[in-house]
C-alpha positions as CSV (number, residue, x, y, z in Angstrom):
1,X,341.6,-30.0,26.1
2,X,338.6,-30.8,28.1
3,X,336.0,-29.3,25.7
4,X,332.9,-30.3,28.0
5,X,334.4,-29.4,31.5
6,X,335.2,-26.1,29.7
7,X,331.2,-25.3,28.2
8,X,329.8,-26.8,31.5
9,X,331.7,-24.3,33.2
10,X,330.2,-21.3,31.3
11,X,326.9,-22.8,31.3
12,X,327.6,-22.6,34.9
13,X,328.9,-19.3,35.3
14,X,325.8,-17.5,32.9
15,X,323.5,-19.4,35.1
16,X,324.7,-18.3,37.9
17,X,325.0,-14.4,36.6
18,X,321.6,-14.8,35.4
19,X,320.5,-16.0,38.5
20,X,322.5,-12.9,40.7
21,X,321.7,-10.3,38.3
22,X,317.6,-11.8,38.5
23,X,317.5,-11.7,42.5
24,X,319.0,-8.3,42.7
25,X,316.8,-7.0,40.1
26,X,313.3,-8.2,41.9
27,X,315.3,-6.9,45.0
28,X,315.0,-3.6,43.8
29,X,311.1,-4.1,43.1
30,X,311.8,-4.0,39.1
31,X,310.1,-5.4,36.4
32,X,312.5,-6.2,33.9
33,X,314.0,-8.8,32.3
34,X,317.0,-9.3,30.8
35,X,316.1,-8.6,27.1
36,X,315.1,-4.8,28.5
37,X,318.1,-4.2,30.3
38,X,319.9,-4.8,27.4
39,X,318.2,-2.8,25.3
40,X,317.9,-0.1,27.5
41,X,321.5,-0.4,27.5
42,X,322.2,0.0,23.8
43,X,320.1,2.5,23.3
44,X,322.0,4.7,26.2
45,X,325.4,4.0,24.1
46,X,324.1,4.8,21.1
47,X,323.2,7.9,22.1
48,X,320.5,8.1,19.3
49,X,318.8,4.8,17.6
50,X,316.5,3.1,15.8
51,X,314.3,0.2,16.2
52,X,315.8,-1.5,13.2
53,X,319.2,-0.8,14.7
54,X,318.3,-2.4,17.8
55,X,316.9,-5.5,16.5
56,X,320.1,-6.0,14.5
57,X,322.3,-5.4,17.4
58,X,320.2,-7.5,19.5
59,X,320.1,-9.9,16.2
60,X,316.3,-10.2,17.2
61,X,313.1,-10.0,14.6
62,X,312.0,-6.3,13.8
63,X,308.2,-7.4,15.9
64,X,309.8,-8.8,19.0
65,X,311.7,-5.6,19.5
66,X,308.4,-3.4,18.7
67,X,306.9,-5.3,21.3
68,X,309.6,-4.9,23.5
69,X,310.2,-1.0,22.8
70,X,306.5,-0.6,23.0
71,X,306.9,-1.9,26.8
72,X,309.1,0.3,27.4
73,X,307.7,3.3,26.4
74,X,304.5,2.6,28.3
75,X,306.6,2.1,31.3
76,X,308.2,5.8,30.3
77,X,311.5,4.7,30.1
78,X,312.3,5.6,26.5
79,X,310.4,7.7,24.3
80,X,310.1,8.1,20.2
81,X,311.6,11.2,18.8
82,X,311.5,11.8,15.1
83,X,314.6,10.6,13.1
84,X,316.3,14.0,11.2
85,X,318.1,12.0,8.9
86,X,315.4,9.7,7.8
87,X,311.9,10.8,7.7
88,X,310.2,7.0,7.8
89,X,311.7,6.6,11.1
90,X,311.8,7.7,14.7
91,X,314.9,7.7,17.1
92,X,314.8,6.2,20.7
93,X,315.9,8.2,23.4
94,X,315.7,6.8,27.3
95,X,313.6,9.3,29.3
96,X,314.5,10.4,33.0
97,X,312.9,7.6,34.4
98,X,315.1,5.1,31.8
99,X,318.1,7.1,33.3
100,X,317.3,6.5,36.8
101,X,316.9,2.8,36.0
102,X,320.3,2.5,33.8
103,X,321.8,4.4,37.2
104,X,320.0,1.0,39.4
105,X,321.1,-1.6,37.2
106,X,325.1,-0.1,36.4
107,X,325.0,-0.3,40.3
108,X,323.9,-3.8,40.5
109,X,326.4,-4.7,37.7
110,X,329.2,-3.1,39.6
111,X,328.2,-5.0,43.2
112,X,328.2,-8.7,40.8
113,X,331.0,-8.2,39.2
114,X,332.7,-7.8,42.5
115,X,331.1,-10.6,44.2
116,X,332.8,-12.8,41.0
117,X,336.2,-11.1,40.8
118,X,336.6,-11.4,44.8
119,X,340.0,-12.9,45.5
120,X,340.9,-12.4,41.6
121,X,344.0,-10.5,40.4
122,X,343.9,-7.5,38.1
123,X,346.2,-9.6,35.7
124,X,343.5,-12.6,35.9
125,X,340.9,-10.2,35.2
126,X,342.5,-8.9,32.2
127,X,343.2,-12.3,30.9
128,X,340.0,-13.0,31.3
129,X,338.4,-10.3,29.7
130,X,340.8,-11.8,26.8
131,X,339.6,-15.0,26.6
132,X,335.9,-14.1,26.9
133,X,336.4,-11.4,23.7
134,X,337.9,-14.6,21.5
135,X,335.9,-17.5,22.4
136,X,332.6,-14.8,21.6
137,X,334.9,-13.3,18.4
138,X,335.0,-17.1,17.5
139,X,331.4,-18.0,17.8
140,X,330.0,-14.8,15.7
141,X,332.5,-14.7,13.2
């Protein structure tokens, strides 16, 4: 199997989503990065979480995501609500503004994903989508 051809490939392909995902982003006037968008992200599926439930998702210290949520909520794109179930702790919640943004960036997703899967069938896709789940289920355990 040609193990290097194989990871410079992917190294290729992130770079290049990375890169994509970047120029469409500053496109839009933005000032994100990455690490936001994604957290802006699990926070939306969530529904309701914590800081602490971030960073472990993210798998990132507990004062890297502070700083990052704390960003955030002075852009007023999440806010701190107090956590029912545990008293020590506040939930996050995106705001109207976070919303609006999720909206931009699901759209920009949508328009790179079909610039990459031009000329691809469904069934390639699909096995695709298979092969990505393992080699990542085989990485993290």
């Amino acid at each position: 199997m040609p193990t290097n051809t194989s990871l410079e490939n992917l190294f290729h392909l992130v770079h290049a989503l990375k890169q994509q995902m970047h120029r469409h982003i500053e496109e839009l006037g933005l000032n994100i990065t990455a690490m936001h968008i994604r957290t802006i992200s699990i926070i939306n599926e969530k529904g309701s979480c914590t800081a602490s439930e971030v960073a472990s998702f993210l798998q990132r210290d507990k004062a890297q995501i502070t700083r990052l949520l704390n960003a955030l909520i002075k852009d007023d794109l999440i806010t701190k609500e107090n956590n029912p179930d545990d008293k020590r702790s506040q939930c996050l919640r995106l705001t109207e503004k976070g919303l609006h943004l999720l909206k931009q960036i699901k759209g920009i997703e949508k328009t790179i994903f079909k610039m990459m899967s031009n000329g691809m069938s469904e069934e390639t896709l699909e096995g695709f989508q298979q092969v990505t789940k393992q080699l990542t289920r085989n990485l993290t355990g």
